[in-house]
SELO-651465 format. One record per residue (C-alpha): x, y, z; residue number from 1. Coordinates in Angstrom, 2 decimals. Example, Ala and Ser with C-alpha at 12.3 -4.5 7.8 and 13.67 -1.06 7.14 Angstrom:
BEGIN
<atom xx="12.30" yy="-4.50" zz="7.80" k="1"/>
<atom xx="13.67" yy="-1.06" zz="7.14" k="2"/>
END
This chain:
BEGIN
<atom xx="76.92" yy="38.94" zz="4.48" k="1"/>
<atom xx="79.48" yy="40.92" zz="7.04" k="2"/>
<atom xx="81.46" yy="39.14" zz="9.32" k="3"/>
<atom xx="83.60" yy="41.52" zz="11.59" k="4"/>
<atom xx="87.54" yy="40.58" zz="11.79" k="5"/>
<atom xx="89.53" yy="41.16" zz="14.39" k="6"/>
<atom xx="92.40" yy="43.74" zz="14.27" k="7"/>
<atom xx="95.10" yy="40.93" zz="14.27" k="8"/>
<atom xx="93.27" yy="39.49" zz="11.40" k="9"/>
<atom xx="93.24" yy="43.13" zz="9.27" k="10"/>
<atom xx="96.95" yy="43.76" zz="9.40" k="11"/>
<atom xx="97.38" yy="40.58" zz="8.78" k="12"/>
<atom xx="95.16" yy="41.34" zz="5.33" k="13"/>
<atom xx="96.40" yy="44.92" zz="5.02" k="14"/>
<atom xx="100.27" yy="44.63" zz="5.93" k="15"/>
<atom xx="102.89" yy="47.89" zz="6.95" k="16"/>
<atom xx="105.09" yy="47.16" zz="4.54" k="17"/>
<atom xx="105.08" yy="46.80" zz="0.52" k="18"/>
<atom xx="103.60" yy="43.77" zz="-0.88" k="19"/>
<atom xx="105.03" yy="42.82" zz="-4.15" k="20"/>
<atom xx="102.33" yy="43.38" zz="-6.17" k="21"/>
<atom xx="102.08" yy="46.43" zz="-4.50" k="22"/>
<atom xx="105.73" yy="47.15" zz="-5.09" k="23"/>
<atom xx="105.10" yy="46.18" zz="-8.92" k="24"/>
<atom xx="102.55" yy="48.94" zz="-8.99" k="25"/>
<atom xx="104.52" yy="51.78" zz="-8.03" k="26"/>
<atom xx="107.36" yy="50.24" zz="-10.27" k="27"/>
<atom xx="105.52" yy="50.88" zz="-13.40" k="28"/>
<atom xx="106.40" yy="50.64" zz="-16.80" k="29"/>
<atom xx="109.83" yy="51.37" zz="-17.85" k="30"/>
<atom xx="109.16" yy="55.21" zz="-18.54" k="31"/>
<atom xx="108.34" yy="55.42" zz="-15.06" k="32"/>
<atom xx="111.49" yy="53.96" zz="-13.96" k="33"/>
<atom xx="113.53" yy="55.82" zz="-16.03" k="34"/>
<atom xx="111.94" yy="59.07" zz="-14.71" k="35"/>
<atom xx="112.71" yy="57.41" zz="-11.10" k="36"/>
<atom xx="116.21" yy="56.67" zz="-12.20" k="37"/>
<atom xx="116.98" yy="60.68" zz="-13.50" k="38"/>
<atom xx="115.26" yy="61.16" zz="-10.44" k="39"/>
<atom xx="117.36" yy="59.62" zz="-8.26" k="40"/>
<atom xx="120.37" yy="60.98" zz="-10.28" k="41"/>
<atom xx="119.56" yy="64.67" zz="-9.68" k="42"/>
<atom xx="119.18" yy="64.10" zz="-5.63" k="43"/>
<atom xx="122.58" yy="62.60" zz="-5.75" k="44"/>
<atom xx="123.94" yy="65.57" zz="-7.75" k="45"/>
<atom xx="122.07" yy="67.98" zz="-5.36" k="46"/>
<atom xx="123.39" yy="66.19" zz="-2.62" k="47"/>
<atom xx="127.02" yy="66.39" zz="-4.12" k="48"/>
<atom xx="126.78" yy="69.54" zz="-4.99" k="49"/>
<atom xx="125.64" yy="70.79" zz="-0.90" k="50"/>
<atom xx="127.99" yy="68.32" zz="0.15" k="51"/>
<atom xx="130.69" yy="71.32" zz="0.94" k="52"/>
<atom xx="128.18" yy="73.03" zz="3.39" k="53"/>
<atom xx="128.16" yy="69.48" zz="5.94" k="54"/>
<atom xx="130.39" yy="69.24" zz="8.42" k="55"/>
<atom xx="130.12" yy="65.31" zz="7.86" k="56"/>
<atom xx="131.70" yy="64.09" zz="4.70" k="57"/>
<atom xx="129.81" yy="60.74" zz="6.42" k="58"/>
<atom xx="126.65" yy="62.04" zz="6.30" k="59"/>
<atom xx="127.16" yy="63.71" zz="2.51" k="60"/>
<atom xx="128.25" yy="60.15" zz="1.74" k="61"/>
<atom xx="124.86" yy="58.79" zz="3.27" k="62"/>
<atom xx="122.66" yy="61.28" zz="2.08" k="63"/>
<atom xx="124.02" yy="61.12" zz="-1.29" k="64"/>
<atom xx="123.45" yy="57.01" zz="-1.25" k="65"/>
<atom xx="120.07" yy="57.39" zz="-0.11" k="66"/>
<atom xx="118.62" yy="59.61" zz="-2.93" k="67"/>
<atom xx="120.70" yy="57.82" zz="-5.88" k="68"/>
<atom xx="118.84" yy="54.70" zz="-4.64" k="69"/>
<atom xx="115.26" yy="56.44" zz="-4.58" k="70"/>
<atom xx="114.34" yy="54.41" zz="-7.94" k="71"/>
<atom xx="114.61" yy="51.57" zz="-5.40" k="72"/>
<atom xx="113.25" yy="52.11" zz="-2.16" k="73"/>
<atom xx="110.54" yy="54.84" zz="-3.68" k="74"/>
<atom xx="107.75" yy="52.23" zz="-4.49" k="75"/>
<atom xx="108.21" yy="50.93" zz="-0.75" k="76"/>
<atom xx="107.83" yy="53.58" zz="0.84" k="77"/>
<atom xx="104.84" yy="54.88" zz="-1.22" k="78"/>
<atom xx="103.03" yy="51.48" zz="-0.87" k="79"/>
<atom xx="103.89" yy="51.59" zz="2.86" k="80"/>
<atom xx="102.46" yy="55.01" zz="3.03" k="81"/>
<atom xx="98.97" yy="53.88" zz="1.12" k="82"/>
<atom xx="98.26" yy="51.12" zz="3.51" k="83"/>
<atom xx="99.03" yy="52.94" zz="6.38" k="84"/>
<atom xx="95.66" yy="55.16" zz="4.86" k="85"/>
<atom xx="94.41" yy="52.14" zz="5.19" k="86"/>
<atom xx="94.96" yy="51.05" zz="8.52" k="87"/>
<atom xx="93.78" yy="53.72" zz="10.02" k="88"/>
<atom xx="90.81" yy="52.74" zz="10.14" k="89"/>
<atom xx="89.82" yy="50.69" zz="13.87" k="90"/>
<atom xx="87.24" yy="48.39" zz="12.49" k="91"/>
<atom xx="87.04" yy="46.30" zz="9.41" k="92"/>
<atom xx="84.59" yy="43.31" zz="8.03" k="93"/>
<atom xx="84.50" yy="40.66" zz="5.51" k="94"/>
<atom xx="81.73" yy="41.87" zz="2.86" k="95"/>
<atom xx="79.83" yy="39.48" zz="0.83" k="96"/>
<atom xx="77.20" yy="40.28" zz="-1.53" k="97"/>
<atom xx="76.09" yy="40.28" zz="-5.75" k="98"/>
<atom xx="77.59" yy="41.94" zz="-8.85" k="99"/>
<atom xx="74.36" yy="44.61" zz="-9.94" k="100"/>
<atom xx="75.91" yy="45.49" zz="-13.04" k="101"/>
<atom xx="79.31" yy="45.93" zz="-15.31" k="102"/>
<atom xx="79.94" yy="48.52" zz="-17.66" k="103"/>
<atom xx="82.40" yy="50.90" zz="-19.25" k="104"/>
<atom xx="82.87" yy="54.65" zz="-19.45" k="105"/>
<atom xx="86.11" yy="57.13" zz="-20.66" k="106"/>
<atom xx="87.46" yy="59.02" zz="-17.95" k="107"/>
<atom xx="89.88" yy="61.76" zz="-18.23" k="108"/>
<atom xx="93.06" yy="60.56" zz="-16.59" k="109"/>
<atom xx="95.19" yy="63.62" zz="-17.17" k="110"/>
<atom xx="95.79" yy="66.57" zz="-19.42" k="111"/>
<atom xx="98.99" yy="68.37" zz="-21.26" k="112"/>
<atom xx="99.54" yy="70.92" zz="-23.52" k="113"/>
<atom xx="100.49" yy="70.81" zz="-27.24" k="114"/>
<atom xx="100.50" yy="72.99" zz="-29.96" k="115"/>
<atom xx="98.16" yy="72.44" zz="-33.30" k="116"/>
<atom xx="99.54" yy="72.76" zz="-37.33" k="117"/>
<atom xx="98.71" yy="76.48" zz="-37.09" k="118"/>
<atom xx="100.78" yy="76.90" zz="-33.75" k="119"/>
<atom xx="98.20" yy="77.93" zz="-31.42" k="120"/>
<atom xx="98.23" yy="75.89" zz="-27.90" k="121"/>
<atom xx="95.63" yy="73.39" zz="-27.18" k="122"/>
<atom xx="94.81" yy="71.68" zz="-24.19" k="123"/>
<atom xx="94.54" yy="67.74" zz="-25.04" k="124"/>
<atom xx="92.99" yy="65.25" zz="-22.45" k="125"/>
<atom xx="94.03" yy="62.22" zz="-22.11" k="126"/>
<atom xx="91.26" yy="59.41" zz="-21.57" k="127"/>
<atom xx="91.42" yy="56.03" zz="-20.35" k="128"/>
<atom xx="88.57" yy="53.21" zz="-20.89" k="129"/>
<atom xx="87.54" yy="52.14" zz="-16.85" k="130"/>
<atom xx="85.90" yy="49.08" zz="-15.78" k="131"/>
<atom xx="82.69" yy="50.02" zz="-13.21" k="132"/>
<atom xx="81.35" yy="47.20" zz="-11.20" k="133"/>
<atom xx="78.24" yy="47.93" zz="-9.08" k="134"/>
<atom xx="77.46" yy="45.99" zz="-6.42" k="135"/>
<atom xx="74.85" yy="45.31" zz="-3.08" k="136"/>
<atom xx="73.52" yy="42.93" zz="-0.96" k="137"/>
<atom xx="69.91" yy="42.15" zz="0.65" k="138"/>
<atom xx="70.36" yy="44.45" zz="3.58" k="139"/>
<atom xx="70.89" yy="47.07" zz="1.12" k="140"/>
<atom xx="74.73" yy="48.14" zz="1.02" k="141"/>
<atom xx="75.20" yy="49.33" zz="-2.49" k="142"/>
<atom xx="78.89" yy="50.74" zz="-3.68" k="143"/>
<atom xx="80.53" yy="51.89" zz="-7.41" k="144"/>
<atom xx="83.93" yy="50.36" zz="-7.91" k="145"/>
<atom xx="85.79" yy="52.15" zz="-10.66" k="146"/>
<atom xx="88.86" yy="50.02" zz="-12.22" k="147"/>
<atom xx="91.38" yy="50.93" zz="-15.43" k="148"/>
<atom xx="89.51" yy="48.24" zz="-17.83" k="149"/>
<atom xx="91.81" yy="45.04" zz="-17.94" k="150"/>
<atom xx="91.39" yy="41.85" zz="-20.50" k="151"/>
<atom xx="90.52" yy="39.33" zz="-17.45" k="152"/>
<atom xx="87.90" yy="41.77" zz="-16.46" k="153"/>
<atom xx="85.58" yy="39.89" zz="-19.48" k="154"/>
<atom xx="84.56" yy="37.29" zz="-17.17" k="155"/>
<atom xx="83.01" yy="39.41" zz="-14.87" k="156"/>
<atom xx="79.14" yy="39.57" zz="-15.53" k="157"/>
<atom xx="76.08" yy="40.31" zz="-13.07" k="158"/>
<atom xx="74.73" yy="37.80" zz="-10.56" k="159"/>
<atom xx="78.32" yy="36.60" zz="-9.43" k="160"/>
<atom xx="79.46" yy="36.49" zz="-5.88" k="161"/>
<atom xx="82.06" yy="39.37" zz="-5.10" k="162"/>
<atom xx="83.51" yy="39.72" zz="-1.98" k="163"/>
<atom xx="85.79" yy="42.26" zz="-0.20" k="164"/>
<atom xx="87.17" yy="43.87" zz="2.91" k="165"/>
<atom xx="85.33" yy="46.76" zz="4.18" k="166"/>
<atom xx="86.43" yy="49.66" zz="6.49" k="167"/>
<atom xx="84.58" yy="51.38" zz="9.02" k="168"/>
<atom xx="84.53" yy="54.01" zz="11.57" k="169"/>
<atom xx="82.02" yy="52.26" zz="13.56" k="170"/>
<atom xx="82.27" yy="49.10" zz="15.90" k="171"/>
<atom xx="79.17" yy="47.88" zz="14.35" k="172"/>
<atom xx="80.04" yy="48.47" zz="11.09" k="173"/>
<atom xx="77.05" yy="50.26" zz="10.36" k="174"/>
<atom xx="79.02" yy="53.24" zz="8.27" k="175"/>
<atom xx="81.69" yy="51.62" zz="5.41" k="176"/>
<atom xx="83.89" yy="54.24" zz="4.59" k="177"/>
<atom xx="86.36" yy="52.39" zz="2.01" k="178"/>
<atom xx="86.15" yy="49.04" zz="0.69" k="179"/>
<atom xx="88.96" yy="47.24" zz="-0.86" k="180"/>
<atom xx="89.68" yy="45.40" zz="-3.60" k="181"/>
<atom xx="86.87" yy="42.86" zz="-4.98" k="182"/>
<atom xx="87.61" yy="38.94" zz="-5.65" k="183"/>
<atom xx="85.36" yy="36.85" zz="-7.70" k="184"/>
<atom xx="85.94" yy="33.36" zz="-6.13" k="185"/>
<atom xx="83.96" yy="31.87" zz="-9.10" k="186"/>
<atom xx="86.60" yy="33.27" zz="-11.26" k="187"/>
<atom xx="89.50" yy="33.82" zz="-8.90" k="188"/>
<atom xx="89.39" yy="37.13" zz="-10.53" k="189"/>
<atom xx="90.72" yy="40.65" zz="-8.81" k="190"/>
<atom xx="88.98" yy="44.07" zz="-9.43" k="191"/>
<atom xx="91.13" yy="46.68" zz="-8.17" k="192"/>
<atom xx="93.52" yy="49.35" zz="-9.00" k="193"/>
<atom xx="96.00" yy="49.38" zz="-6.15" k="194"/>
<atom xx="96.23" yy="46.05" zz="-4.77" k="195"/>
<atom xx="95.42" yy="46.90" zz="-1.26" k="196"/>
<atom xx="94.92" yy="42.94" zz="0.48" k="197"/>
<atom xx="97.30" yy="40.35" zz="1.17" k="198"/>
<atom xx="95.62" yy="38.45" zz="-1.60" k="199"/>
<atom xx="96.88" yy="34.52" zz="-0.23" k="200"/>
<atom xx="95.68" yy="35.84" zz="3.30" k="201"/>
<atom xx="91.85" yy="37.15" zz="1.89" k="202"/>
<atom xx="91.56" yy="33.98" zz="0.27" k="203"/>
<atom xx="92.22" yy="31.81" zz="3.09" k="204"/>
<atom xx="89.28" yy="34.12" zz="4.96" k="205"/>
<atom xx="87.00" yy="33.62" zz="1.77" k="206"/>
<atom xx="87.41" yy="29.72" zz="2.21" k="207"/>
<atom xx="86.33" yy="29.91" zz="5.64" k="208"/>
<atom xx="83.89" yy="32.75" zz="5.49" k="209"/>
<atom xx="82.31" yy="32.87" zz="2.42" k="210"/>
<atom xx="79.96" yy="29.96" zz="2.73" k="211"/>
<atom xx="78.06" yy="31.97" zz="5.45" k="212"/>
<atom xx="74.69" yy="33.05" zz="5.65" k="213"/>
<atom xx="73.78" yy="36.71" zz="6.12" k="214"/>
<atom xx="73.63" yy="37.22" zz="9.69" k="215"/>
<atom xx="69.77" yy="37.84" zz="11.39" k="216"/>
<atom xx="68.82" yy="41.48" zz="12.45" k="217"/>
<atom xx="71.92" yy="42.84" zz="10.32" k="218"/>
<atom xx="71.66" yy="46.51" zz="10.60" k="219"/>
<atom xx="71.86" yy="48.43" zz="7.18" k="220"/>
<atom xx="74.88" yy="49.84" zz="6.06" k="221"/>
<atom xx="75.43" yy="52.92" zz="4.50" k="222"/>
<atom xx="77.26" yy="53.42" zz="1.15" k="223"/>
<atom xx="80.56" yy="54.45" zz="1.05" k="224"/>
<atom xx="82.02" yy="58.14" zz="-0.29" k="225"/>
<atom xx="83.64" yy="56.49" zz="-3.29" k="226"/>
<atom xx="83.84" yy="59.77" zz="-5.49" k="227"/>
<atom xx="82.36" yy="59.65" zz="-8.75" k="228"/>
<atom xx="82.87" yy="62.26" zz="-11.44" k="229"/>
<atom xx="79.44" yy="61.60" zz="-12.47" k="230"/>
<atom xx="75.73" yy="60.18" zz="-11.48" k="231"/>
<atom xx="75.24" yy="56.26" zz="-12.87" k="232"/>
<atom xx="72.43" yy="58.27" zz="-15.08" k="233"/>
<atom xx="74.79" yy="60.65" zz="-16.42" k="234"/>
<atom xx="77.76" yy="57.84" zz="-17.45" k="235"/>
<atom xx="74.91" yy="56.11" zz="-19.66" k="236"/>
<atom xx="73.51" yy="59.53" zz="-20.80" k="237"/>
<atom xx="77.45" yy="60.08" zz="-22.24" k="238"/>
<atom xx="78.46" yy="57.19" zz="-23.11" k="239"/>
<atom xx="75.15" yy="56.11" zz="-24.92" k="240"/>
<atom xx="73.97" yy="53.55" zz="-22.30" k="241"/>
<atom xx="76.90" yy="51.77" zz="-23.43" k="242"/>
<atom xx="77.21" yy="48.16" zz="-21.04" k="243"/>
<atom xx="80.26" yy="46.01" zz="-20.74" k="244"/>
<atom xx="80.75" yy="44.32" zz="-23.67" k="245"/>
<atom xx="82.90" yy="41.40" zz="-24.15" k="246"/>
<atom xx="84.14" yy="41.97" zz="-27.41" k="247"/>
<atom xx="84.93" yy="45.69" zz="-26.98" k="248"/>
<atom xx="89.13" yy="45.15" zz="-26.40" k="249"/>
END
């Protein structure tokens, strides 16, 4: 099922501004916001430090404010700047359809040098156990939603109802280029990494929406460019066909 929405309606569901859970995301954990904090710490002292070259001592005083509060206002502003990716797009729908399948691969997340016992300099990745949730309807949209792996995500299991918000180019929604994050109403469970919806908002639309029936003649859609390190084929060729498993945490 796809049910347009009107633009009102998507900014409504994707807003400017920083959400808290959004704001919560960029936050981090406490390394990250003590790397924020030094952060914020060095603009101020670069800021002091340039403050004989203004004219302003005002402006010195300002600047110097405004980057020794970065730890604050940074997660705003980088949440603001995601949805505005977002919102860029002019059409959007309500998507309902199945869960196909739920597994879980290592990805590498990162790399960093270290040295071994005998001194030499290795290159160690860093992997990170990810949740993938496929899923389709009957007119044949398929998509691959990769997630970091989370305890709640053990409830999840083929057959459910998922739905989600879905961008397009197109009036007619014929092309999705981005989808959103994915709510199990069954569960009133979340897949997603950055939580892009007002979530309250979505599930208000889900209540009135998602008792629908697929709409007659639907065109089909294309799948979206979600970028995958590797083919379906290839995950379960290296990771030994391994599915989701609830007892793997």
């Amino acid at each position: 099922m796809l049910v347009p929405l009107t633009q009102r309606k998507f900014e409504d569901l994707v807003p400017l501004v920083a959400t808290g859970p959004q704001y919560v995301y960029y936050w981090g954990d406490w390394q990250n916001v003590v790397k924020q904090v030094l952060f914020s710490l060095l603009g101020a002292l670069i800021v002091w430090f340039l403050s004989g070259f203004l004219e302003s001592s005002g402006l010195a005083l300002f600047l110097g404010i405004i980057a020794g509060l970065y730890w604050l206002w940074g997660p705003v502003a980088k949440a603001s700047l995601r949805n505005a990716r977002y919102r860029r797009y002019p059409y959007s729908g309500f998507w309902q359809g199945k869960i196909l399948d739920v597994y879980v691969t290592e990805e590498v997340v990162g790399t960093e040098e270290t040295t071994n016992a005998r001194g030499e300099l290795v290159l160690v990745e860093n992997r990170e156990r990810r949740l993938n949730v496929e899923i389709g309807d009957k007119n044949g949209f398929l998509a691959d939603v990769q997630v970091p792996l989370r305890r709640q995500h053990q409830f999840l299991a083929p057959g459910q109802t998922v739905q989600t918000l879905v961008l397009s180019e197109d009036r007619d929604l014929r092309r999705i280029s981005k989808i959103t994050d994915l709510y199990v109403p069954s569960r009133k469970l979340w897949v997603s990494d950055y939580p892009v919806l007002e979530r309250e908002g979505f599930v208000e639309v889900s209540r009135r929406l998602g008792r629908g029936t697929t709409p007659r003649n639907a065109a089909p859609r294309q799948r979206p460019p979600l970028r995958r390190s590797r083919s379906r084929s290839q995950e379960r060729q290296a990771q030994g066909d391994r599915h989701f498993d609830r007892d793997s945490y």
